[in-house]
N, CA and C atoms as an extended XYZ file, in Angstrom:
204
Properties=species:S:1:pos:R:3:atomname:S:1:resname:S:1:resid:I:1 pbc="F F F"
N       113.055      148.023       82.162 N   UNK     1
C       114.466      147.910       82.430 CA  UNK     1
C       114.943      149.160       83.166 C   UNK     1
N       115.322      150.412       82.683 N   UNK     2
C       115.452      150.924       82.786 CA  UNK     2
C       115.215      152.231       82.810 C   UNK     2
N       114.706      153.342       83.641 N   UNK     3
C       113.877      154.849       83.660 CA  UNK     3
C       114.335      156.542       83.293 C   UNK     3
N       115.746      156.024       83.286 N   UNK     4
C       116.236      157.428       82.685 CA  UNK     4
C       117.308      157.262       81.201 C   UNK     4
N       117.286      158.766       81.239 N   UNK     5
C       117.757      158.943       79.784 CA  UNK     5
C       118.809      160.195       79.980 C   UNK     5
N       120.463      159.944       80.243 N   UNK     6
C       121.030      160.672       80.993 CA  UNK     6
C       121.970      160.997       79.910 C   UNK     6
N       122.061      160.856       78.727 N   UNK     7
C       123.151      161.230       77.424 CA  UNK     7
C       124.354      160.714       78.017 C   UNK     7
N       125.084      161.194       77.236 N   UNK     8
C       126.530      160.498       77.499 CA  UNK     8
C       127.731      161.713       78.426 C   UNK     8
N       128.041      161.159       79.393 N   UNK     9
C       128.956      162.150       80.410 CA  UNK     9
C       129.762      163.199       80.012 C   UNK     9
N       130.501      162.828       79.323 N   UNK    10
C       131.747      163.492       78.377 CA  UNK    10
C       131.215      163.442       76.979 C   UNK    10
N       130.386      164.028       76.052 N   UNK    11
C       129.888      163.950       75.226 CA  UNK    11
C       131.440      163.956       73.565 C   UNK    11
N       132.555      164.604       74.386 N   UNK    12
C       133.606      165.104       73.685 CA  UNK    12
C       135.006      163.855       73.598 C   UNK    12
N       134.498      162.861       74.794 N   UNK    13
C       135.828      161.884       75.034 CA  UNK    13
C       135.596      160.920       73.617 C   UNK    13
N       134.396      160.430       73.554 N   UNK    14
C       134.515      159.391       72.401 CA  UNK    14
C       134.720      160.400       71.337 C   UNK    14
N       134.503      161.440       70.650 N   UNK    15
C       134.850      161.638       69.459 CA  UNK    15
C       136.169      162.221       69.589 C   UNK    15
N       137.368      162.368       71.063 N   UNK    16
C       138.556      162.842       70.274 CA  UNK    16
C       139.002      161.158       70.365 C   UNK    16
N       139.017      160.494       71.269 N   UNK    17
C       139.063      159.088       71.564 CA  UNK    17
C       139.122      158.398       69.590 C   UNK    17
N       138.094      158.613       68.840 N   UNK    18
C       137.895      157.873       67.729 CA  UNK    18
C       138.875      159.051       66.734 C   UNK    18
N       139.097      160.014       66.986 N   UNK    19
C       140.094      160.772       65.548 CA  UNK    19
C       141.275      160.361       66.098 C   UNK    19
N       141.628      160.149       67.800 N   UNK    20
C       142.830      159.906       67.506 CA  UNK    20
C       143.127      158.053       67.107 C   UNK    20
N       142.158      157.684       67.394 N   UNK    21
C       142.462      156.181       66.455 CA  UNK    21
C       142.557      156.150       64.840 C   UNK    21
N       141.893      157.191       64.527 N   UNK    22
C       142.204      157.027       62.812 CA  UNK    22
C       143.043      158.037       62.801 C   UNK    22
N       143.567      158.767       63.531 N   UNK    23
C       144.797      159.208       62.434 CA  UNK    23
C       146.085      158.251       62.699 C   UNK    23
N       145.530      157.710       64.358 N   UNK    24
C       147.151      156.310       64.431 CA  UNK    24
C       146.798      155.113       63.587 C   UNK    24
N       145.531      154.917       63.034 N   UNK    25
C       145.628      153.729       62.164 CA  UNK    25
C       146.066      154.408       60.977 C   UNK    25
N       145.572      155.610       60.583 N   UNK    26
C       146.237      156.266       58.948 CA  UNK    26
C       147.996      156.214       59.146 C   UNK    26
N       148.636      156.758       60.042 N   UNK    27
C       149.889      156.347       60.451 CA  UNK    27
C       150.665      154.741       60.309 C   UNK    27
N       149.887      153.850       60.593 N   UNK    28
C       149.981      152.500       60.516 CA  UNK    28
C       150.025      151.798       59.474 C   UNK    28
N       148.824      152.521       58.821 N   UNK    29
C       148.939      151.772       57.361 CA  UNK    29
C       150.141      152.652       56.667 C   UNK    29
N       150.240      153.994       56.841 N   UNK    30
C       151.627      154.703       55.844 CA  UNK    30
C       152.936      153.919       56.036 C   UNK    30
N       152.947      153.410       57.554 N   UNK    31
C       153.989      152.879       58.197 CA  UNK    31
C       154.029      151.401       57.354 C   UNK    31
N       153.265      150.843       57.317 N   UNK    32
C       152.986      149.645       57.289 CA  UNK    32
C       153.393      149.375       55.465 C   UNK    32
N       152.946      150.631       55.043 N   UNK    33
C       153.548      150.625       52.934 CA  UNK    33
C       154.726      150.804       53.032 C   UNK    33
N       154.983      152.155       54.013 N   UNK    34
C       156.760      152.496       53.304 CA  UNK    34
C       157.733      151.419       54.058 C   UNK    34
N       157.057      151.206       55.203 N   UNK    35
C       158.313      150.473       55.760 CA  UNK    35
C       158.238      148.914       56.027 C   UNK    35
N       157.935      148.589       57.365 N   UNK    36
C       157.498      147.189       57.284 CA  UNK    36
C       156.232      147.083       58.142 C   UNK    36
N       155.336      146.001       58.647 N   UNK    37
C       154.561      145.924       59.451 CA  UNK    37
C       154.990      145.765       60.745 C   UNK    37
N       156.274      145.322       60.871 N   UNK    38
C       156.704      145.309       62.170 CA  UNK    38
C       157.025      146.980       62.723 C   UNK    38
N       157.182      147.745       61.970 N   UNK    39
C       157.526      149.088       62.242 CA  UNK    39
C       156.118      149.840       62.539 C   UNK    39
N       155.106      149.445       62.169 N   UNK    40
C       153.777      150.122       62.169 CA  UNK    40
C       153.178      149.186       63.334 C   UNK    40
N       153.546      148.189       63.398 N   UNK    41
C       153.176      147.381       65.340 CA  UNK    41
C       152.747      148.308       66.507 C   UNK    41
N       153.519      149.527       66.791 N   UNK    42
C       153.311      150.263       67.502 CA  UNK    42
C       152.032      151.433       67.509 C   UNK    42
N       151.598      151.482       66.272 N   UNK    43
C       150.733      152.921       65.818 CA  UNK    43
C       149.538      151.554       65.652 C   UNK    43
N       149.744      150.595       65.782 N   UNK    44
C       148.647      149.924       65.150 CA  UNK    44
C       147.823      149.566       66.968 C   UNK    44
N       148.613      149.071       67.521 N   UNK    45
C       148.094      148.634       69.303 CA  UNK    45
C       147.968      150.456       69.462 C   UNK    45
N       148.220      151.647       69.438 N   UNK    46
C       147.672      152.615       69.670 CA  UNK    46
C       146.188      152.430       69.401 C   UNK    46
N       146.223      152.147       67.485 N   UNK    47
C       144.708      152.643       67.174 CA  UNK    47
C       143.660      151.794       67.856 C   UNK    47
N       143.794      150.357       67.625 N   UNK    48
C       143.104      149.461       68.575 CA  UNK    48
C       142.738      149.751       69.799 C   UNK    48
N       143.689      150.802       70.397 N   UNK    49
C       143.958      151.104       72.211 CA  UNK    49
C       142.579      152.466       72.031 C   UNK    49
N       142.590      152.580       71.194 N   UNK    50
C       141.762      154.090       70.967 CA  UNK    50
C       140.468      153.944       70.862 C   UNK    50
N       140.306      152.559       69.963 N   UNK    51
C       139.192      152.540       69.035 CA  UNK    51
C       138.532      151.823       70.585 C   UNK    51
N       139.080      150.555       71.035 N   UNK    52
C       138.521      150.392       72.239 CA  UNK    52
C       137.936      151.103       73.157 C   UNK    52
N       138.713      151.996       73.806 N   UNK    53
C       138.395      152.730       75.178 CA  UNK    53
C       137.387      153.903       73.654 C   UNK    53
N       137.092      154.114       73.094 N   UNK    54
C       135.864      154.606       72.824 CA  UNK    54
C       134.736      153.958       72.699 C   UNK    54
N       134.900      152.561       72.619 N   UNK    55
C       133.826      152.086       71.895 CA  UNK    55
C       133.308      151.446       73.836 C   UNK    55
N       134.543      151.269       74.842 N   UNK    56
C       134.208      151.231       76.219 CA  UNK    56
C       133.454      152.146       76.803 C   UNK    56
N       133.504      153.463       76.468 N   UNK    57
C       133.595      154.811       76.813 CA  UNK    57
C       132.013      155.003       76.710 C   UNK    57
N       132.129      154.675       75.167 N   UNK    58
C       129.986      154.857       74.954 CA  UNK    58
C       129.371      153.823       75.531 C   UNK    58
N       130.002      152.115       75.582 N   UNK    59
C       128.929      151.621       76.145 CA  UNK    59
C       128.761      151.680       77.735 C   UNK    59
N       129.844      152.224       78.492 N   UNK    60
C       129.472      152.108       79.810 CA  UNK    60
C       128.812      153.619       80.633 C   UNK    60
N       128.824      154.537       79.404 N   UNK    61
C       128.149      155.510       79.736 CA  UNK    61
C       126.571      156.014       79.549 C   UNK    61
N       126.201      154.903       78.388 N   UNK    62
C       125.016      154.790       78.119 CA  UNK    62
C       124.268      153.751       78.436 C   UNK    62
N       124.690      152.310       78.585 N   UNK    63
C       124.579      150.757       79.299 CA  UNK    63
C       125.084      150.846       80.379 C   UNK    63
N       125.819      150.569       80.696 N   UNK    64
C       126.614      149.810       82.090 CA  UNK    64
C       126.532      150.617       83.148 C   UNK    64
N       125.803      151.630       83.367 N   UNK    65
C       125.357      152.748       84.674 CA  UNK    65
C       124.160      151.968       84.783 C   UNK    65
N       123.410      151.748       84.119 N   UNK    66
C       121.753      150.909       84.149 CA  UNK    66
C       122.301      149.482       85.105 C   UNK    66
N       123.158      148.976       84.297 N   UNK    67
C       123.587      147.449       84.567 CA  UNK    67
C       123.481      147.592       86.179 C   UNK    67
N       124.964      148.334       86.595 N   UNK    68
C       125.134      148.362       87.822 CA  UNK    68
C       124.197      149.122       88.530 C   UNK    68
């Protein structure tokens, strides 16, 4: 398949990428006890927004350079 072994570009983007999704999902759920879930809607499409583009972040830096 494939001949090299090039680590990951930004070795630092996925792990601030993933703390800042858990501290906006820890936000979400606080939001989500004291107040309502509609009020934590916003911190919640953050963490999702986070958890994604990290979980994008590793596979197209370690897969999807091969692909293309």
């Amino acid at each position: 398949m494939h001949k090299g072994e090039y680590g990951y570009d930004a070795p630092y983007a996925p792990v601030i990428f993933g703390v800042v999704a858990a501290v906006t999902g820890f936000a979400a759920a606080m939001e989500s006890l004291h107040l309502s879930a509609r009020a934590a809607a916003p911190m919640t499409f953050c963490c999702v927004w986070f958890l994604a583009s990290a979980c994008s972040f590793c596979y197209t830096t370690r897969r999807g350079k091969f692909l293309e």
